[in-house]
N, C-alpha and C positions, 0 to 999 in steps of 0.2 A: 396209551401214549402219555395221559397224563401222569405216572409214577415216572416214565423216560425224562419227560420235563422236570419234575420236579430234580431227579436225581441232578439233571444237566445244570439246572436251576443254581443248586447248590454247590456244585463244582465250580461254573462259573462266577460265583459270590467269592467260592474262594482263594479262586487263582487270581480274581481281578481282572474278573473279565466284563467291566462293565457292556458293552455293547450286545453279546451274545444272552448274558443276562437280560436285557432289554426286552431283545428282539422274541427272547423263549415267555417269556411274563408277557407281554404286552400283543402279540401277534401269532400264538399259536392256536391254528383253527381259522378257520372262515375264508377271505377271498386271500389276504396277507397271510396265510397259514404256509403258502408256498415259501415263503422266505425262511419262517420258523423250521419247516422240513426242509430246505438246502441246507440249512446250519446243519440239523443230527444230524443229515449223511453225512454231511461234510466232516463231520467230528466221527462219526462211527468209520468212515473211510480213513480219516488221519489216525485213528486208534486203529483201524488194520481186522475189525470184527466188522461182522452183521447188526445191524439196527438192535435189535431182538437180545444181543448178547450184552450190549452199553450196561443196563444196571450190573450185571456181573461182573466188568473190568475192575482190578483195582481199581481205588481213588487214586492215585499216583499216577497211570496209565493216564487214567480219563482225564483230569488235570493238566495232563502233558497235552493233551489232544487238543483241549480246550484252549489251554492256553496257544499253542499254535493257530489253531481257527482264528484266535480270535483277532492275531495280526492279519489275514484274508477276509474278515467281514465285511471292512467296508467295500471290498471290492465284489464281494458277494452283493451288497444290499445297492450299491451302483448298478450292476447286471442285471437285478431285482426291477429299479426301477427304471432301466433304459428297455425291458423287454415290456413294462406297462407303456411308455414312451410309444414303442413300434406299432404295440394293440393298440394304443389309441388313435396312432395314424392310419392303421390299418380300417378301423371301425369309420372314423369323417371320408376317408376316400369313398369307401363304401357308400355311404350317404349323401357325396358331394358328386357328384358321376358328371356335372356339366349338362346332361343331358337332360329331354324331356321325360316330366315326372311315367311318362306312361310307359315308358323301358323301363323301367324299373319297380314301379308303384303296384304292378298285379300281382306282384309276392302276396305282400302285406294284406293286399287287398281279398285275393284267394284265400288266405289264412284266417281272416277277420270271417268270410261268407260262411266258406267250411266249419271253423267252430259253433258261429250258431246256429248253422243247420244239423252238425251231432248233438247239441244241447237242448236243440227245440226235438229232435226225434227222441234222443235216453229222458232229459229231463222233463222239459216241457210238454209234448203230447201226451204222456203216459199223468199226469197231473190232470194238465186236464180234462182227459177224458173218464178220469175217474172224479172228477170234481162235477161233472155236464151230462155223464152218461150218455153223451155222445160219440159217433165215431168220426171224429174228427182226424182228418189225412192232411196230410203232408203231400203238394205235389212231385214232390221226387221221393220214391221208398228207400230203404235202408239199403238193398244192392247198389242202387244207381247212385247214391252217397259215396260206397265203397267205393264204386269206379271211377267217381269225379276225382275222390280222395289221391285212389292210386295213381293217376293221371296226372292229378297237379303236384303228387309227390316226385315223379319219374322225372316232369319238366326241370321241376325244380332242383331235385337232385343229381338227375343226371341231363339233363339240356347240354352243357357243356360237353359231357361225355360223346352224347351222340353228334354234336354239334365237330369234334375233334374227329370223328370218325368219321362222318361226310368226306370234310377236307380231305381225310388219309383216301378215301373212296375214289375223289376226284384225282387227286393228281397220280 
């Protein structure tokens, strides 16, 4: 991807396309890497090829591409951050529920337990029992892990699921 950038890089330096420039230099890769990839498609799709083909378009072609995208960035890089806007309303509702913390708090709370009961059974007892030469246990064994695991994964992935299907049950 990084020769694609550069190439686009370089296109857009020379058509004048400050923004798309920008956006390819400063935000390709990581969480805003999404921005940087709507721009290539959006340029590989106004050039009428596949991703994969951009370094082989003429310069001409690709400059025309560019240059078009680049009157539509900003309303790409608006969509950009009205879709962060929604994720983040989406994420405080989630956390804001109005309700008592204990509807909601045995997620986090289940996942907090379960983690350090797999880290004290892989990590932790195997340490130190070779540190004590003891046989030191764990009152739940590695099965009965497994099935607390499965169990608060089903709830939690699928509670809803089964919670929908009730309903459809009853009426």
């Amino acid at each position: 991807m990084s020769a694609l950038a550069g190439i686009l890089i370089a296109a857009a330096g020379k058509v004048g396309a400050p923004l798309i420039k920008g956006v390819l230099e400063k935000h390709l890769g990581g969480v805003t890497g999404d921005l940087a990839g709507t721009i290539i498609d959006t340029i590989a799709e106004q050039a009428g090829v596949p991703i994969d083909k951009l370094p082989n378009l003429p310069a001409p072609e690709l400059e025309d591409a560019v240059r078009r995208v680049e009157e539509i960035t900003p309303a790409l890089i608006l969509a950009q951050v009205e879709q962060q806007r929604e994720a983040n309303k989406l994420m405080l509702a989630e956390m804001d529920k109005g309700e008592a913390g204990w509807t909601w708090m045995w997620r986090p709370a289940w996942m907090y337990l379960l983690a350090f009961f797999w880290i004290w059974v892989i990590v932790v007892l195997p340490i130190v029992r070779l540190g004590t030469g003891t046989a030191v246990e764990l009152p739940v064994d590695a099965a009965t892990l497994m099935t607390l695991t499965g169990l608060y994964l089903g709830l939690y992935m699928g509670g809803h699921t089964i919670k929908a299907g009730i309903e459809k049950w009853k009426a």
